[in-house]
MMTF fields as JSON, N, C-alpha, C and O atoms, coordinates in Angstrom:
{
  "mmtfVersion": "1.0.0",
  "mmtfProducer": "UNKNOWN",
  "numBonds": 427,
  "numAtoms": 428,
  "numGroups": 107,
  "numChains": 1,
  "numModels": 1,
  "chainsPerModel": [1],
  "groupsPerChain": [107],
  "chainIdList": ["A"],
  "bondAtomList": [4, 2, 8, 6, 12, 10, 16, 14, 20, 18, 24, 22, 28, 26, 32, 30, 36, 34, 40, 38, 44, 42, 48, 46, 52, 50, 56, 54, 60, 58, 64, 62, 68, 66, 72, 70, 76, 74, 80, 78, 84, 82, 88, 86, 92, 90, 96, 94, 100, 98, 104, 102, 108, 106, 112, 110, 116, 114, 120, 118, 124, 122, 128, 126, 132, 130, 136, 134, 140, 138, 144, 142, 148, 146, 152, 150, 156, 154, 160, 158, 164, 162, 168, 166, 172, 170, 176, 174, 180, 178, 184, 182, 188, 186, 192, 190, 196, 194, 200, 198, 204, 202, 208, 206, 212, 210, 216, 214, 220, 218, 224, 222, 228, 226, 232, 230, 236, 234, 240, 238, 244, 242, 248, 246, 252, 250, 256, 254, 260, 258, 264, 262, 268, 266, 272, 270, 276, 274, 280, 278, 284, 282, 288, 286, 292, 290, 296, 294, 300, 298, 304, 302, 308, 306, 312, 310, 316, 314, 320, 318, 324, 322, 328, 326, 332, 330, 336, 334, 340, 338, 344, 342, 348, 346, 352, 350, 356, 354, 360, 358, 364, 362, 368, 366, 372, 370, 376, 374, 380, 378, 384, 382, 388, 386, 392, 390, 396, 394, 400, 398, 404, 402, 408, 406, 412, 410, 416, 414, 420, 418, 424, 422],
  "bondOrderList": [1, 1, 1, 1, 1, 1, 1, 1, 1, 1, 1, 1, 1, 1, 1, 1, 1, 1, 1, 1, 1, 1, 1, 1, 1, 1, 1, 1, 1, 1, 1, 1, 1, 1, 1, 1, 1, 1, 1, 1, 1, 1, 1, 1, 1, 1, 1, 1, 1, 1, 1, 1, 1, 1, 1, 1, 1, 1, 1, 1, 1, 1, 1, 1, 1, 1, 1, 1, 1, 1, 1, 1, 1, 1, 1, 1, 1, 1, 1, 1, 1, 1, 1, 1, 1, 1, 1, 1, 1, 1, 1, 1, 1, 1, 1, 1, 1, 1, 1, 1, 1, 1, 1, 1, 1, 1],
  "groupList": [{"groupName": "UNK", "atomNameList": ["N", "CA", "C", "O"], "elementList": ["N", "C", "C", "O"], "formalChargeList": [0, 0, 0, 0], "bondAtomList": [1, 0, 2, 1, 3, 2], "bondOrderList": [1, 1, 2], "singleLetterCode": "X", "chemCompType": "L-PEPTIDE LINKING"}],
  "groupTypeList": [0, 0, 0, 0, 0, 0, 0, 0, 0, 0, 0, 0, 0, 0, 0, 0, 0, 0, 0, 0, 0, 0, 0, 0, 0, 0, 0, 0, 0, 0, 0, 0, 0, 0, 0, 0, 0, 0, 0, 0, 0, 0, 0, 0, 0, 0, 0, 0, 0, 0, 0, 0, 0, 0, 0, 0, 0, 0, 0, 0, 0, 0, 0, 0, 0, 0, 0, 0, 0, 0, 0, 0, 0, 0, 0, 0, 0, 0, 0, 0, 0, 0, 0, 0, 0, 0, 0, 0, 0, 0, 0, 0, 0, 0, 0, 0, 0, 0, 0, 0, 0, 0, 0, 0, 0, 0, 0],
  "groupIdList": [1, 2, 3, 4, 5, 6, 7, 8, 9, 10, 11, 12, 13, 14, 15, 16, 17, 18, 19, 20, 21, 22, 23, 24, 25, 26, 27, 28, 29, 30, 31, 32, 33, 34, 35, 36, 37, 38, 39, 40, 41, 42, 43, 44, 45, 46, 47, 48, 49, 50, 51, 52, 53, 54, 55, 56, 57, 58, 59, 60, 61, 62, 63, 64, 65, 66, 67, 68, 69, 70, 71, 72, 73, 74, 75, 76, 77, 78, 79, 80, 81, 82, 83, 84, 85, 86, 87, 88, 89, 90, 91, 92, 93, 94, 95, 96, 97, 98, 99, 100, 101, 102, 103, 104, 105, 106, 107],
  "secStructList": [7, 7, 6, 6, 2, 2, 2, 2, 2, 2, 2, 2, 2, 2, 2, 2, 2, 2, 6, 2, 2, 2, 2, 1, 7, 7, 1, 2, 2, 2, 2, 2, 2, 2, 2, 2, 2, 2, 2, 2, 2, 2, 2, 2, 2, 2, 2, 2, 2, 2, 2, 2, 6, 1, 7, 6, 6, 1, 7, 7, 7, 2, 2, 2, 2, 2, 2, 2, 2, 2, 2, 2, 2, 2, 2, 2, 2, 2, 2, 2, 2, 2, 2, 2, 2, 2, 2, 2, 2, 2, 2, 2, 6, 6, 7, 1, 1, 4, 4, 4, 6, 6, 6, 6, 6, 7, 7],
  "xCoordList": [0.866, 0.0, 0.907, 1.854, 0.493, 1.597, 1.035, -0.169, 1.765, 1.463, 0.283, -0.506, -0.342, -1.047, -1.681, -2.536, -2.285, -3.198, -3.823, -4.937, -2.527, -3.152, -3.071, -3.17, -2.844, -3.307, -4.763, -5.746, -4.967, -6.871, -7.383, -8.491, -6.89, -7.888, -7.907, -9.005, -6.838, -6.99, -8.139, -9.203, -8.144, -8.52, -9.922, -10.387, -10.582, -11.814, -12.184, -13.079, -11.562, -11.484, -12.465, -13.673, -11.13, -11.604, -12.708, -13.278, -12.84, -14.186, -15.42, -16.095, -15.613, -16.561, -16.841, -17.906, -15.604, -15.906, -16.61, -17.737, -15.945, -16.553, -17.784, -18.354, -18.728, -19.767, -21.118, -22.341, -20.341, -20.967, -21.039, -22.149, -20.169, -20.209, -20.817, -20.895, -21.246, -22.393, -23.663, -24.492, -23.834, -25.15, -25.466, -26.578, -24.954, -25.182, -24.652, -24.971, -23.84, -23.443, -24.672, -25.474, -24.27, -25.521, -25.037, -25.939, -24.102, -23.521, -23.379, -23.116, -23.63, -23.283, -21.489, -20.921, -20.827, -19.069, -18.827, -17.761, -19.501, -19.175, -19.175, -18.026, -20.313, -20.816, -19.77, -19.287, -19.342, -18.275, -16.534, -15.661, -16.922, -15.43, -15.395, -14.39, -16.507, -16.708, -16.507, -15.951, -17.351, -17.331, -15.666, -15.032, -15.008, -13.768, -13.168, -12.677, -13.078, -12.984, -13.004, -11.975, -14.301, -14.908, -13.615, -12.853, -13.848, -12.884, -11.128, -10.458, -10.865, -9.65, -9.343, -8.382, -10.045, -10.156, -10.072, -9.092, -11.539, -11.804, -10.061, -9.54, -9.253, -7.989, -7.324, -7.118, -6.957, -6.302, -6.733, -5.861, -7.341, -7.956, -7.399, -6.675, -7.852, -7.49, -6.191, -5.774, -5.373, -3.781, -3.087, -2.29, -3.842, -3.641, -3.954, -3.398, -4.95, -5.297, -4.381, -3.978, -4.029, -2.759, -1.438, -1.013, -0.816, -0.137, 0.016, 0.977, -1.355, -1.079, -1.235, -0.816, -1.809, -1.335, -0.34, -0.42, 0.734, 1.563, 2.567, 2.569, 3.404, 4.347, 5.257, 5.595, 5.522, 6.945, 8.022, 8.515, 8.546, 9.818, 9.481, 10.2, 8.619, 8.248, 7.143, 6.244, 7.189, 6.38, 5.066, 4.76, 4.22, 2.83, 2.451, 3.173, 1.391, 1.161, 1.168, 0.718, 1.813, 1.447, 0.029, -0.302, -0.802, -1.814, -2.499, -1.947, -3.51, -3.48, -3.252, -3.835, -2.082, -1.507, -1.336, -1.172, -1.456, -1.577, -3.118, -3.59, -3.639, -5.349, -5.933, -7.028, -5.287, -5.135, -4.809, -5.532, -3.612, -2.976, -4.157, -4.554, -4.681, -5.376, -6.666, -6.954, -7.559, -8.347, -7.99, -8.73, -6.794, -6.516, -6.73, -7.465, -6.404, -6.361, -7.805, -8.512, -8.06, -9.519, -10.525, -11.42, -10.578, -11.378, -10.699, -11.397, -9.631, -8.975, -10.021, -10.723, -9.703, -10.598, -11.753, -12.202, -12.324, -14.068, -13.976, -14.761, -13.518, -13.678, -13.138, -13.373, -12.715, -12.43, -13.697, -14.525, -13.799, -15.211, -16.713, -17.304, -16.983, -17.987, -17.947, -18.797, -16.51, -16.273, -16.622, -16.98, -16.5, -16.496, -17.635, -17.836, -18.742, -20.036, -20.888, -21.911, -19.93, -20.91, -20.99, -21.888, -19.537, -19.379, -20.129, -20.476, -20.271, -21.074, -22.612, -23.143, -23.027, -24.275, -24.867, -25.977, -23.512, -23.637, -23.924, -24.783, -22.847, -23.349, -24.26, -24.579, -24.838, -25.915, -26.936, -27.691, -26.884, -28.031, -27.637, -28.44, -26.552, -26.955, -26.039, -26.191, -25.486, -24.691, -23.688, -23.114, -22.829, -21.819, -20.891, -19.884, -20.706, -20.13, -20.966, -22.165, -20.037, -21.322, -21.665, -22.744, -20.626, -21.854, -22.996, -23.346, -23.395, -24.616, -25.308, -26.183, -25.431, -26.583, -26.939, -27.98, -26.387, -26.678, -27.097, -27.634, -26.792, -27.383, -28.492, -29.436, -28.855, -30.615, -31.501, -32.699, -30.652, -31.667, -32.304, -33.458, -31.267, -31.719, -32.056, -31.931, -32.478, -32.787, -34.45, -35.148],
  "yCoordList": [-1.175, 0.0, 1.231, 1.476, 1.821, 3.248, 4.649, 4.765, 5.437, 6.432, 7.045, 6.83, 7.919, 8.526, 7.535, 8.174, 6.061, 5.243, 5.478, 5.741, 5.239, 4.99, 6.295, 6.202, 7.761, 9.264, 9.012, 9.463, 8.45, 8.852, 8.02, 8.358, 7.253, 5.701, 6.585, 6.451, 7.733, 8.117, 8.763, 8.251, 10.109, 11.141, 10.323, 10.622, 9.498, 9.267, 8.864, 9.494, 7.861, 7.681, 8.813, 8.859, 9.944, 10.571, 11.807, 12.653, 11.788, 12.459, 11.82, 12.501, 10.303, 9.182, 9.344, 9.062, 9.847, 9.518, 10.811, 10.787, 12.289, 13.692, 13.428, 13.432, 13.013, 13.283, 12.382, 12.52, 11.662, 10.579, 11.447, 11.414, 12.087, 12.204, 13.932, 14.37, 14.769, 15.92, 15.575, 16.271, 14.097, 13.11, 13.0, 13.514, 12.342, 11.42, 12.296, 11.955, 13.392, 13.905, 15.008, 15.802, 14.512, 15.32, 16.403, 17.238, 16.797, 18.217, 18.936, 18.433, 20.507, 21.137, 21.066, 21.053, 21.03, 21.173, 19.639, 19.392, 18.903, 17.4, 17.929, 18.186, 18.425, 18.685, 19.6, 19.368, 20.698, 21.676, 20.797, 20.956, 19.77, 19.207, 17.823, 17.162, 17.612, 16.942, 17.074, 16.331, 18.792, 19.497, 19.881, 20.192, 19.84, 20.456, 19.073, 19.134, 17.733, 16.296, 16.458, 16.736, 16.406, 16.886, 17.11, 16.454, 18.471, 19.636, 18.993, 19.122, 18.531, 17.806, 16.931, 17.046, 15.975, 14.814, 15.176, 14.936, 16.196, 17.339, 17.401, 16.822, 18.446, 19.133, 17.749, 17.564, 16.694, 15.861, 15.249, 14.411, 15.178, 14.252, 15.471, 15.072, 16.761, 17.601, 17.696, 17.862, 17.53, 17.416, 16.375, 16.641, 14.743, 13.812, 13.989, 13.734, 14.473, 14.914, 15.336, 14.844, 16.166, 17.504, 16.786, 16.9, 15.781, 15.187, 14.447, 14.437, 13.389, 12.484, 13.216, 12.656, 14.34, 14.658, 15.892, 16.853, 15.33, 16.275, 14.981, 13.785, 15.766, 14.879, 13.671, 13.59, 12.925, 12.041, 12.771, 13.612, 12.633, 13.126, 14.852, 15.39, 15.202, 16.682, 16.977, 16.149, 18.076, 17.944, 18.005, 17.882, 18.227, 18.497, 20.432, 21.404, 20.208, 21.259, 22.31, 22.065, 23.433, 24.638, 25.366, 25.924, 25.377, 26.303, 25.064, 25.127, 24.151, 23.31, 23.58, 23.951, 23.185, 23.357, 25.188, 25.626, 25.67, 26.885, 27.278, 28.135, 26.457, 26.576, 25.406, 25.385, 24.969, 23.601, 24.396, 24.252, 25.289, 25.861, 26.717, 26.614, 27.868, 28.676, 27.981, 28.639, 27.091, 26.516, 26.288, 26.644, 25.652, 25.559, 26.765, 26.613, 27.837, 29.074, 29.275, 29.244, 29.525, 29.863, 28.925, 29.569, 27.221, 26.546, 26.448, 25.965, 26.692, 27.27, 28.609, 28.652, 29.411, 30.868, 30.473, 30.461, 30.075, 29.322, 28.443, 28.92, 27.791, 26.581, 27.642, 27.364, 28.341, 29.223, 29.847, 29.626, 30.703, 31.455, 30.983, 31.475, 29.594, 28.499, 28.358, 28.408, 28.178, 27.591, 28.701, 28.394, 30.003, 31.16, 31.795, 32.749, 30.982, 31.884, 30.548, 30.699, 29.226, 28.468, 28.332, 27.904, 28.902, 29.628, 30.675, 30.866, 31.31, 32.751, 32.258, 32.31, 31.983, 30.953, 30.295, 30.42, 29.272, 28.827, 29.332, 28.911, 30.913, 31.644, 32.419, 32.838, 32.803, 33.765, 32.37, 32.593, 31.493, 29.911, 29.826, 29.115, 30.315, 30.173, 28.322, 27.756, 27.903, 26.794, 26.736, 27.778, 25.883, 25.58, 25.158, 24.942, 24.93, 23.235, 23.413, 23.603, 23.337, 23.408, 21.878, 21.333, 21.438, 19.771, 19.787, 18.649, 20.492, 20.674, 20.515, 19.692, 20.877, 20.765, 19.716, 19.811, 18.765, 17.347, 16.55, 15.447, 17.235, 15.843, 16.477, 15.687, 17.743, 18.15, 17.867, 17.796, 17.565, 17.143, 15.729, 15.531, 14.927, 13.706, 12.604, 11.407, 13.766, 13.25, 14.155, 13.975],
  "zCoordList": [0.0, 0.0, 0.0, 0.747, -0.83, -0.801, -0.006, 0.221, 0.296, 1.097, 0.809, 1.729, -0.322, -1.091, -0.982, -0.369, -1.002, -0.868, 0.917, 1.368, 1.533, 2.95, 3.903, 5.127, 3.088, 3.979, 3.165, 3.752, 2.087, 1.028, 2.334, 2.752, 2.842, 3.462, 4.727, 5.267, 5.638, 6.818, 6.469, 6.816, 5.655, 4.935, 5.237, 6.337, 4.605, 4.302, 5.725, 6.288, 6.351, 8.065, 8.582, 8.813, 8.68, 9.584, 8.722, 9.411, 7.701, 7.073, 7.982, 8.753, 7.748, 7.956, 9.924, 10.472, 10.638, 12.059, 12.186, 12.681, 11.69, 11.711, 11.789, 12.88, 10.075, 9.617, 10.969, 11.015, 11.721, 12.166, 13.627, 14.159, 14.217, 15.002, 15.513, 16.66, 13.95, 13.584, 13.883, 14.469, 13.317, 13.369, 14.159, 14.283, 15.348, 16.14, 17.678, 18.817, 17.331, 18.449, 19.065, 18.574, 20.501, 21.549, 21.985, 22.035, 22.314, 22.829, 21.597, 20.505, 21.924, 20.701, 20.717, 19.625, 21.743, 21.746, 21.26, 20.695, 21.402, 20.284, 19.323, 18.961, 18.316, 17.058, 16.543, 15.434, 17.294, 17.083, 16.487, 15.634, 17.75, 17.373, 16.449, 16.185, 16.109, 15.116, 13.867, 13.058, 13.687, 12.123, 12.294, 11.285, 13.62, 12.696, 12.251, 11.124, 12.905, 12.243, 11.469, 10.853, 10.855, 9.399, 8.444, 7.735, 8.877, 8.142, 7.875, 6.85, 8.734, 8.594, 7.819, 7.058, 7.864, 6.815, 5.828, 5.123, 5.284, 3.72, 3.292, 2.338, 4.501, 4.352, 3.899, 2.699, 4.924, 4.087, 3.024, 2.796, 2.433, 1.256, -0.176, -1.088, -0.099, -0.66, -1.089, -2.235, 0.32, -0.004, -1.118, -2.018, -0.624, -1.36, -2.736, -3.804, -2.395, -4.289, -4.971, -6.025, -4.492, -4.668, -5.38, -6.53, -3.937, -4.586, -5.469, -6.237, -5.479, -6.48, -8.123, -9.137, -8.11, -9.52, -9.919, -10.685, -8.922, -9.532, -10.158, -9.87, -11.132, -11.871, -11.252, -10.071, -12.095, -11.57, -11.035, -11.787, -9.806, -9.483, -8.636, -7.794, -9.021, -8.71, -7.549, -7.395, -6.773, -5.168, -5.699, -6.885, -4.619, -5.054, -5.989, -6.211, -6.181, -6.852, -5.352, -4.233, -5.841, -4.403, -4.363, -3.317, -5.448, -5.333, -4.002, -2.903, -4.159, -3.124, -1.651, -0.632, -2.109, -0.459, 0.293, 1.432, -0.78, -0.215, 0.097, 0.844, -0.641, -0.275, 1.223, 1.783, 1.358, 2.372, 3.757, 4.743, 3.756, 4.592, 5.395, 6.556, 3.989, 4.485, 4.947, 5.947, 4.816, 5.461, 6.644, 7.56, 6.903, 8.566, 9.188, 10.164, 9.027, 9.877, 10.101, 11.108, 8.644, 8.96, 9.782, 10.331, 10.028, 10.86, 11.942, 12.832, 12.279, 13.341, 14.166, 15.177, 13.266, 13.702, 14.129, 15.275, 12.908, 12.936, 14.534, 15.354, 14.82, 15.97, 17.294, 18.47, 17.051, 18.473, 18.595, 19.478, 17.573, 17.29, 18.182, 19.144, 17.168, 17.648, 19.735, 20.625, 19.669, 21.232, 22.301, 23.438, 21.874, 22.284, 22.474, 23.226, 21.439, 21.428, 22.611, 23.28, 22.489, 23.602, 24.806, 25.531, 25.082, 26.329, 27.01, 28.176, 25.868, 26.394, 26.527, 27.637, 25.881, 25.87, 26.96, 27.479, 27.304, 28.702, 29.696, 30.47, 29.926, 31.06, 31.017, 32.13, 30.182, 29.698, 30.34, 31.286, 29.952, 30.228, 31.495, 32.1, 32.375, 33.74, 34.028, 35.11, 33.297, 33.358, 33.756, 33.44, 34.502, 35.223, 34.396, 35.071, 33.309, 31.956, 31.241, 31.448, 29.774, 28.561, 28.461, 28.231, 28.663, 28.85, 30.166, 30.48, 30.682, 31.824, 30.616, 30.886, 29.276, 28.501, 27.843, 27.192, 27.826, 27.095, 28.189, 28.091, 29.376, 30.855, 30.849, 30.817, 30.868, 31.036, 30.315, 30.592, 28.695, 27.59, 28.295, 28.675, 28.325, 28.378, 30.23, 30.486, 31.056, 32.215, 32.391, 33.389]
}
């Protein structure tokens, strides 16, 4: 199995645990850290792409990876952002732990 085979096989991995865990996740700070899962996987799969069509002997293409890069920052930003507004949320909701909100749903 070659490299570019088995980052596509992580890549899709962790796309597949993200999307599952948006679904299926009960806290909104799951769902948060899920979509950035998500987002990661997307980033690596993108990369792989990248590489596998660049030439024999020669790196990956840079537009890519320079587009790869800047996604990190930005769901970087985005996931602070998200974490920041559920915080505030929380205390505005009068909560101790933003997980206090997934035990009230379900008791």
């Amino acid at each position: 199995m070659s490299s570019v085979t088995f980052y596509a096989l992580l890549g899709s991995l962790l796309v597949g645990l993200g999307l599952y865990g948006v679904i299926v996740g009960a806290s909104a700070l799951r769902k948060i850290l899920a979509f950035n899962l998500l987002g990661s996987g997307v980033f690596l799969l993108f990369g792989v792409i990248a590489q596998r069509g660049a030439g024999a002997g020669f790196g990956g293409d840079p537009v890519p990876q320079a587009l790869v890069i800047t996604g990190l920052v930005v769901a970087f930003a985005a996931t602070a952002l998200a974490v920041g507004l559920l915080v505030r949320l929380g205390e505005s909701a009068g909560l101790d732990d933003v997980e206090d909100e997934s035990e009230g749903e379900s008791s």
